[in-house]
Every structure is written in structure tokens, then in C-alpha cells.
C-alpha positions in Angstrom: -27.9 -4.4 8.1 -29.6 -3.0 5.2 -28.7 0.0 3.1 -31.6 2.7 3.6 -30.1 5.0 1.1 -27.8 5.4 -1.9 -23.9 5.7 -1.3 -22.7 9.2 -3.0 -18.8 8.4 -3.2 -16.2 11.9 -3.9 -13.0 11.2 -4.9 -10.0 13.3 -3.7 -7.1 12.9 -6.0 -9.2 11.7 -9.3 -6.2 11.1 -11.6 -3.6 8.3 -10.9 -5.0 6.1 -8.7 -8.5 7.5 -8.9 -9.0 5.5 -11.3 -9.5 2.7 -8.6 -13.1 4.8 -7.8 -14.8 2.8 -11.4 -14.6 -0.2 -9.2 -17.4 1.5 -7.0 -19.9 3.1 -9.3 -23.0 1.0 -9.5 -25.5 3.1 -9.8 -28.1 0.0 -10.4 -27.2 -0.8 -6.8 -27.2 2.5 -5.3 -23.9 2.8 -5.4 -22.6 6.0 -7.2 -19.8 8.1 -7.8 -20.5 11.9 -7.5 -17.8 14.2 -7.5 -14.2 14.3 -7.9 -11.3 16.5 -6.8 -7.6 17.3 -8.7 -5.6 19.6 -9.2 -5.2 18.8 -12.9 -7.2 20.1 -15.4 -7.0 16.7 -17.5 -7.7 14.6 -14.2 -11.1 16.1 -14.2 -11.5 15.7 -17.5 -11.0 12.2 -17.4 -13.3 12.4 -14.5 -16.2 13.5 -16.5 -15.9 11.4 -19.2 -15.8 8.2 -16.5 -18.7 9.6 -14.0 -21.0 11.6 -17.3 -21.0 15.1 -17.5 -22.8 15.9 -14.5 -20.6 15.0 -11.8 -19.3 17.7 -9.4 -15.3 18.5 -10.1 -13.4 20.8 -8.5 -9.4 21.7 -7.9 -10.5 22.4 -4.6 -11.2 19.3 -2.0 -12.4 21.6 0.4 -15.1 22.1 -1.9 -15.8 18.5 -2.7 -16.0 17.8 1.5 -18.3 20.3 1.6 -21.2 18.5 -0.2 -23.6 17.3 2.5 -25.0 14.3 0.4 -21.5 12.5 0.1 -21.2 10.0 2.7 -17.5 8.2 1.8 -14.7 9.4 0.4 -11.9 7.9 -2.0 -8.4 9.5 -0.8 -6.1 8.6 -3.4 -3.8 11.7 -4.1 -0.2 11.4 -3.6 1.5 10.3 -0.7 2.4 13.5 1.5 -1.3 14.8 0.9 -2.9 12.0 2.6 -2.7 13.1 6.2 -4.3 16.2 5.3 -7.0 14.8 3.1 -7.9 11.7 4.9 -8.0 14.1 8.2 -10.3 16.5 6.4 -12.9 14.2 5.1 -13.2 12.6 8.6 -13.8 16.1 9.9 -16.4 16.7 7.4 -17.8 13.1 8.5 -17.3 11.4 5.6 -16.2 7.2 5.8 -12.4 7.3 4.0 -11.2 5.0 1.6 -7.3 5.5 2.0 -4.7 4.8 -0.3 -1.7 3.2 1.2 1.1 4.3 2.7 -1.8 5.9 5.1 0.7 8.5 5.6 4.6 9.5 5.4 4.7 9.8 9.0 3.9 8.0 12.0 2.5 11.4 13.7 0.9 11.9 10.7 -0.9 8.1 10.7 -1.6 8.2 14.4 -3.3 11.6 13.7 -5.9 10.2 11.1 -6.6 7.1 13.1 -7.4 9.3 16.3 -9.4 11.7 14.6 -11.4 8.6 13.1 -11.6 6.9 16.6 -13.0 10.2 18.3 -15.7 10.8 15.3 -16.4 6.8 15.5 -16.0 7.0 11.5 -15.2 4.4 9.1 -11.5 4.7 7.9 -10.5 1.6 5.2 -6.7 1.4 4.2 -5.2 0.1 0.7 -3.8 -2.3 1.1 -4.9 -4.4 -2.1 -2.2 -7.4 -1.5 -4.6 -8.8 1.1 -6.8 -9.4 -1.6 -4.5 -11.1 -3.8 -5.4 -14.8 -4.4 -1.6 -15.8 -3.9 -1.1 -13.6 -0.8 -4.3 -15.2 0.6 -2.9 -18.8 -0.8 0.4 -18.4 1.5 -1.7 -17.1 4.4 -4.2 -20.0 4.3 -1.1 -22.7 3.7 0.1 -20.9 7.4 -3.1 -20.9 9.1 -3.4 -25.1 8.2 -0.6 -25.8 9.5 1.4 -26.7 6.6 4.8 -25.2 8.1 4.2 -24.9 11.6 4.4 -23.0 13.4 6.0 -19.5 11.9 9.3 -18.4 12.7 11.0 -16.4 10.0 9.9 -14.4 6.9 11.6 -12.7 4.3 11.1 -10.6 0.6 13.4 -9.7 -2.2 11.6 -7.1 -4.4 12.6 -6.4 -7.5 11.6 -3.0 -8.8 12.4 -3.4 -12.3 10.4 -0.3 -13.1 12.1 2.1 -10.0 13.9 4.4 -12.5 10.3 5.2 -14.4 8.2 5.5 -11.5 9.8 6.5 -8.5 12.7 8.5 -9.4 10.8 11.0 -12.1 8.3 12.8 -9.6 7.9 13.6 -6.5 8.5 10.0 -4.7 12.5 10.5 -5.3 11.5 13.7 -2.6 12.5 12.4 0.6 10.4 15.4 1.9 7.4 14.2 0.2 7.8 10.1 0.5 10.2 9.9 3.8 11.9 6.9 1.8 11.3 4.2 -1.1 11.6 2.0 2.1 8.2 3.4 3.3 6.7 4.4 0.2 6.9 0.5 -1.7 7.7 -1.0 0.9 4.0 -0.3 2.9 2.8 -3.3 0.9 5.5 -5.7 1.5 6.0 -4.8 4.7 2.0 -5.1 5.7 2.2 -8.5 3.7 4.9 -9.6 6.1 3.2 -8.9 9.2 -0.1 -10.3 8.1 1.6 -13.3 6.7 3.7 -13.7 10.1 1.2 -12.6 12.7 2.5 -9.6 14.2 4.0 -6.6 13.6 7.5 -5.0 14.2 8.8 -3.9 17.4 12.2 -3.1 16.7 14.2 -2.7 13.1 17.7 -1.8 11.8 18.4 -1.1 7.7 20.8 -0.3 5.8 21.1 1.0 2.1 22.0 3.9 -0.5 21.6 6.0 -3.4 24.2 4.3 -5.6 23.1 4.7 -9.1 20.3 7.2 -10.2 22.2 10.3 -8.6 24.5 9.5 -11.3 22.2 10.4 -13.8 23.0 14.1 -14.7 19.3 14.5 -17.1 16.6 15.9 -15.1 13.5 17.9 -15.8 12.7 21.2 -14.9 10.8 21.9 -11.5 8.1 23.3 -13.0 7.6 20.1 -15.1 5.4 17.3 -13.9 7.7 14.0 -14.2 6.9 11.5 -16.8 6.8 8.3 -14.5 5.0 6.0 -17.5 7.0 2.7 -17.5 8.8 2.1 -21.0 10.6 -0.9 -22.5 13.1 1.3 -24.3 14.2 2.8 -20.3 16.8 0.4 -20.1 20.0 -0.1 -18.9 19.2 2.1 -16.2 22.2 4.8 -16.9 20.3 5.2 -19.9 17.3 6.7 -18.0 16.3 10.8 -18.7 14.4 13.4 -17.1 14.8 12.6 -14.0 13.5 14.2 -10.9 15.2 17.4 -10.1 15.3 16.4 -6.7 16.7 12.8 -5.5 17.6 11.8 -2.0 15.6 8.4 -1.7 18.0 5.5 -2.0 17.4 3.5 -4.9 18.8 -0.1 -3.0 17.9 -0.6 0.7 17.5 -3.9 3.5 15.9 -3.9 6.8 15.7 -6.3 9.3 12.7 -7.1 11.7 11.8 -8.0 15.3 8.2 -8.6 15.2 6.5 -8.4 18.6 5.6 -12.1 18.5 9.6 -13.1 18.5 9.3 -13.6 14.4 12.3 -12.2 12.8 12.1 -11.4 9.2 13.7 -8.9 6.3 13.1 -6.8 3.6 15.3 -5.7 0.7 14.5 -3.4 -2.2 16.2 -2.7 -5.6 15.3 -0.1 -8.5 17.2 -1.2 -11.1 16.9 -4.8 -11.6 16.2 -5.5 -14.8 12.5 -7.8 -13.6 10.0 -7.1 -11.4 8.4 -9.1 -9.1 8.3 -9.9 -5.3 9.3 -13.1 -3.9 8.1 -13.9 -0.3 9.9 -17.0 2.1 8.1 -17.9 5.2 10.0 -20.8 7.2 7.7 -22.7 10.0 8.9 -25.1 12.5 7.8 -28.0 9.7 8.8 -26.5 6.7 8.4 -23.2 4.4 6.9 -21.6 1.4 7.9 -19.4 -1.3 6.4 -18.0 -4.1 8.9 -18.7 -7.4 6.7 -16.4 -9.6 3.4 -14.2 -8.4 1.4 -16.8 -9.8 3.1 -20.4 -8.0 3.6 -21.5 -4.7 6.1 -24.4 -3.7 5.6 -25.6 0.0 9.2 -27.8 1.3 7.8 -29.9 4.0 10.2 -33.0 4.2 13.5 -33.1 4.7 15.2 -33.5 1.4 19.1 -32.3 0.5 18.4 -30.2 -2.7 14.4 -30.1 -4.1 14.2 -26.9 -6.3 10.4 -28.5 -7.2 9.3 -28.3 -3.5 7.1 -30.9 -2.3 3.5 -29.4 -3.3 3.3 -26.9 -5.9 -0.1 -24.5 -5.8 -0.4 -22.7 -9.4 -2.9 -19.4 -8.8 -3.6 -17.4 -12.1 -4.9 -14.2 -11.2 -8.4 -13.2 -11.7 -9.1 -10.5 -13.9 -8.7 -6.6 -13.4 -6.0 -4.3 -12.2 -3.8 -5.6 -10.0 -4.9 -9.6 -9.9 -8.5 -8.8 -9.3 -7.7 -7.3 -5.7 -8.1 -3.7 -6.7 -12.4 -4.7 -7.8 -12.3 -7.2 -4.6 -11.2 -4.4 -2.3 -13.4 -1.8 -2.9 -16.6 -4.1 -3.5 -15.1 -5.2 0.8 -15.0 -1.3 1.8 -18.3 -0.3 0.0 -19.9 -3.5 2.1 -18.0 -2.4 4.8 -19.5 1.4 5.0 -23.2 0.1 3.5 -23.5 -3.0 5.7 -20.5 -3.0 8.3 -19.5 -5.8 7.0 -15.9 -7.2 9.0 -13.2 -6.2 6.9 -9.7 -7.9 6.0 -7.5 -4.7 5.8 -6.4 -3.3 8.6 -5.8 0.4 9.5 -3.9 -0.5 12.6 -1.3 -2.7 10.5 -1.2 -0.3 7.9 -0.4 2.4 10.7 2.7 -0.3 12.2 3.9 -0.8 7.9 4.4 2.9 8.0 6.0 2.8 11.4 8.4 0.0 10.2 9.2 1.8 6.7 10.3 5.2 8.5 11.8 4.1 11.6 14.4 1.2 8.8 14.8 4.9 6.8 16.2 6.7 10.3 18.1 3.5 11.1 19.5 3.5 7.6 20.4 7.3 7.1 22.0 6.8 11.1 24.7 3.9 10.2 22.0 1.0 10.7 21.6 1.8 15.0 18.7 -0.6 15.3 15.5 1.8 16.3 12.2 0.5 18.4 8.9 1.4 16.7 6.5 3.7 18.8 3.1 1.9 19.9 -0.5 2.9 19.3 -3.0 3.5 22.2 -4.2 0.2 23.0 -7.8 1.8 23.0 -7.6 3.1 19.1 -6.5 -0.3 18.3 -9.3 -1.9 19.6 -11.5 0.5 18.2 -10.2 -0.7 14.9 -9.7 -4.2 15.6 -13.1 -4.9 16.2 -14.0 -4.5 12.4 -11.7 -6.9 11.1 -12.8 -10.5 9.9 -11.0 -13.1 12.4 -9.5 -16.3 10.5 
């Protein structure tokens, strides 16, 4: 289906991950960034020396919605703001672009999908690790056949960089994140499902604050945290100006039941001194792993001890933030909104990685009780569903 006009794109939240909107302008293809909103002074600064000094800024998103020649919208302020936003530019009828987590709550994620479903709008999620050439390495290793059939999944993530990042603003804000489980973890947790082909019915964590609420330096409320990752942060008692408020655990493990009898687990550190994920998937025939975030080793015959694995698949990553899936996923939801081309993120599995994330927080801050995940309406699934790309 052919474009018949040019695509005005706002941006709501044009600092921080804003940023991720230069992957859209093309003006030469009648693709252009218009207008961005923040409610920093230097954000829109920024903004203006990105977009030329003509675009439309504003502290005010209702504002910014309010444009009638903007037809998609870039949500990608902080975390606890998305549910509003997201539900606002979908009011306004505006196709969303929306950062993960898609929200901090499941009410709050079931809101924007219906409000999407009854507008019949085009909502994309975030979720750049589908777009990462190792993550899409793994999946197409599965979908061969190399292991089997799949029947366990698990990843160790080592946030090496928790202390700058997450516990220095508002993500150490349980009332503003939920929990580090949900807040990092979406990715992972997505990654997991896609990786395993379902998504989690029932979960159980455990977990704790056990070292940055032993850090006595902390900023004043009125100060924005400095989350900028530093060499020099380390060992990670050594860490200052730290958020006044922390009650986010800083170490955490969940365990899943997906709904197609998969079982698999999670577990998160802040303060390990790398940081990288590694990912195991066992089959009925063997497994995979990922031993850096650019190799692959796939196990496939039966051998005592074989640190080498059997096949090894080295994937550099392309070029551009984030392994080249930050320029491939917005060049998908630009097609996606322009042409309706099928789409490889999901809104419904980013919906059932926030699910997983809170209800592994309650089960954690509730002695690990195991907890069932709430469904969606079958019939806003489907809505969605039908836009993805099938393997």
C-alpha cells in the first residue's frame, strides 16, 4: 500500500531516549520529525538543534497532541508516564511508537491496548532485542530444529552498570518503576517468551535490597539524579548521590510456567562488576547459549564436558545504538504505520513481559507464594496478533 502523504512524527519525551526519533527523520522520503515534547528546557534544546530551528517544542504534550498534521507519535518518557502518554496520543488518533516496559502496570498496559483496539490505531512496542542479529540468531537455530523441540530457558543478567543508572533517579522508586524485575527485566523477559514460544502463566520470585540501601550519599529531591555510567563508580559501596528514595531490590530470581508447559528463569544483579546477558535454551536434542552478546555455541551431541559446543555462530553487531536494532526498529514501525507492513514486535507479549515482571515483584515482596498472571481478552489479542509477521 502506498504512502499518499508525508509522515509528521512528535516526540513525547525528547530527551533520553528521544534520541531514538533521528532514526525516523527522512525528510527525502517523506518521513519527518516535527515537534517534540519535555519537560526540560535542555531536552528541547537538544531537540532543535537535531530537527532545525523550526520544529514545534513544547513542555506541554497536550500541546504537541493537539497538532492536527501529526499522524504518529514517539512515546519515550520515563516509565510511569507511559500509560498516560501513550493513552493520550491514541485519543488524539495518533499511531504510538512505545518505549518498553509499555507500562508499570498490568491495568495500566491492558488500558492502552483497549483504547488502541477500540480506535483501531496502530500501537508499536520497544522492544529493540527482537531486532538484534543474535537474538534473531537463537530464534532461527530454534525454529530449524537444531534443539528440538523447546523445553526450558533461562538468563543471568549482569547489570554491571545498576548502581549508575537505576539506583540515582527515579527507577530506584518502586512507585514509579513497580520493580527492577519489571523495569529491566521487560526485555529479558519478552526475549524469553519469544525465544520459547509462549508466555507466562504462572511465576514465583524471590530477591532483595542487599547492598545500595547501604549507601548513606544521596542527592537532594529536588535534584535530577546523575544516572551517566562512569568507570571510576566502582566497587559499588563506593557509589554517591544516590536516589533519595530506594525500595527496588537491587538482586532478584523468578521462575516461570509458560502457558505452553516451558519452564524457564530469570535472575538479575546490579552490582556485578560486567554487563551482559547470557540466555540458555535446552530442546529435546540439545541447547544453545550465548557465551558473549556476539557468539553462539549450540551442544547437540552427547559429549561429558565440551566447553567449545559443537557449532559456534560468531554475530558482530551491525552498526548504531544498540547493535543496529534501535535504526532496524523504527525503519519496521515507520513501514508499519506508512505501508502496514507485518511487524515482529508484539504489543500483546510486551503487555504478558509486564504482567510477568509485576506479578515475580508481588511474589517476591510476599515470601515467593507463586502468583498466576491475569489474561488479556482473547479479542484484543487478535486484534494485535493479526499484524505480526508469522515465522
Amino acid at each position: 500500500m502506498p504512502a499518499t502523504k508525508e509522515l509528521r512524527i512528535g516526540v513525547i519525551g525528547a530527551g533520553g531516549r528521544g534520541a531514538l526519533a533521528r532514526n525516523a527523520h527522512h525528510p527525502e522520503d517523506g518521513v519527518r520529525v516535527v515537534a517534540g515534547a519535555d519537560t526540560n528546557p535542555a531536552a528541547l534544546a537538544r531537540f532543535k538543534l537535531d530537527f532545525g530551528p523550526d520544529v514545534f517544542v513544547t513542555d506541554d504534550y497536550r500541546r504537541l497532541l493537539a497538532l492536527k498534521d501529526i499522524g504518529a507519535v514517539f512515546v519515550t518518557s520515563p516509565d510511569f508516564l507511559h500509560e498516560e502518554h501513550a493513552v493520550a496520543a491514541l485519543k488524539a488518533g495518533k499511531a504510538v511508537y512505545l518505549e518498553k516496559p509499555m507500562a508499570i502496570t498490568v491495568r495500566g498496559c491492558d488500558r492502552i491496548l483497549r483504547t488502541a483496539f477500540e480506535r483501531k490505531l496502530k500501537l508499536y512496542l520497544g522492544h529493540n532485542m527482537r531486532h538484534m542479529r543474535l537474538i534473531r540468531k537463537m530464534r532461527e537455530l530454534i525454529l530449524d530444529g537444531a534443539i528440538g523441540q523447546v523445553k526450558a530457558g533461562w538468563c543471568r543478567h549482569f547489570v554491571g552498570y545498576g548502581g549508575d543508572a537505576f539506583f540515582k533517579d527515579w527507577h530506584a522508586d518502586r512507585s514509579k518503576s513497580t520493580s527492577l524485575l519489571l523495569q529491566k527485566g521487560a526485555h529479558d523477559i519478552d526475549v524469553l517468551h519469544w525465544l520459547c514460544g509462549g508466555y507466562t502463566a504462572r511465576v514465583n520470585a524471590l530477591g532483595g535490597l542487599v547492598l545500595y540501601d547501604r549507601i548513606k550519599d544521596r542527592h537532594s529531591p529536588k535534584e535530577r539524579g546523575d544516572a551517566s555510567w562512569r568507570m571510576e563508580n566502582w566497587p559499588p559501596l563506593s557509589q554517591k548521590g544516590l536516589n533519595p528514595v530506594i525500595d527496588v531490590e537491587d538482586v532478584s530470581m523468578m521462575l516461570m510456567q509458560l502457558d505452553n508447559g516451558v519452564f524457564a528463569s530469570y535472575q538479575q544483579c546490579h552490582f556485578t562488576p560486567d554487563g551482559w546477558r547470557n540466555y540458555t535454551i535446552i530442546g529435546t536434542e540439545g541447547r544453545i547459549e550465548n557465551v558473549t552478546e556476539d557468539c553462539i555455541k549450540l551442544w547437540n551431541r552427547r559429549t561429558h564436558c565440551n566447553p567449545f559446543g559443537d557449532e559456534q555462530f560468531y554475530l558482530p553487531p551491525l552498526s548504531g545504538s544498540h547493535g543496529g536494532s534501535d535504526l532496524s526498529i523504527v525503519a519496521e514501525f515507520i513501514e508499519h504505520v506508512r505501508f502496514g507492513k507485518k511487524v515482529t514486535t508484539s504489543p500483546v507479549a510486551a503487555r504478558y513481559s509486564v504482567a510477568a515482571g509485576c506479578m515475580a515483584a508481588h511474589s517476591l515482596r510476599h515470601g515467593g507464594i507463586p502468583v498466576n498472571i491475569p489474561k488479556l481478552s482473547p479479542k484484543i489479542a487478535a486484534y494485535f496478533d493479526a499484524a505480526l509477521a508469522r515465522d
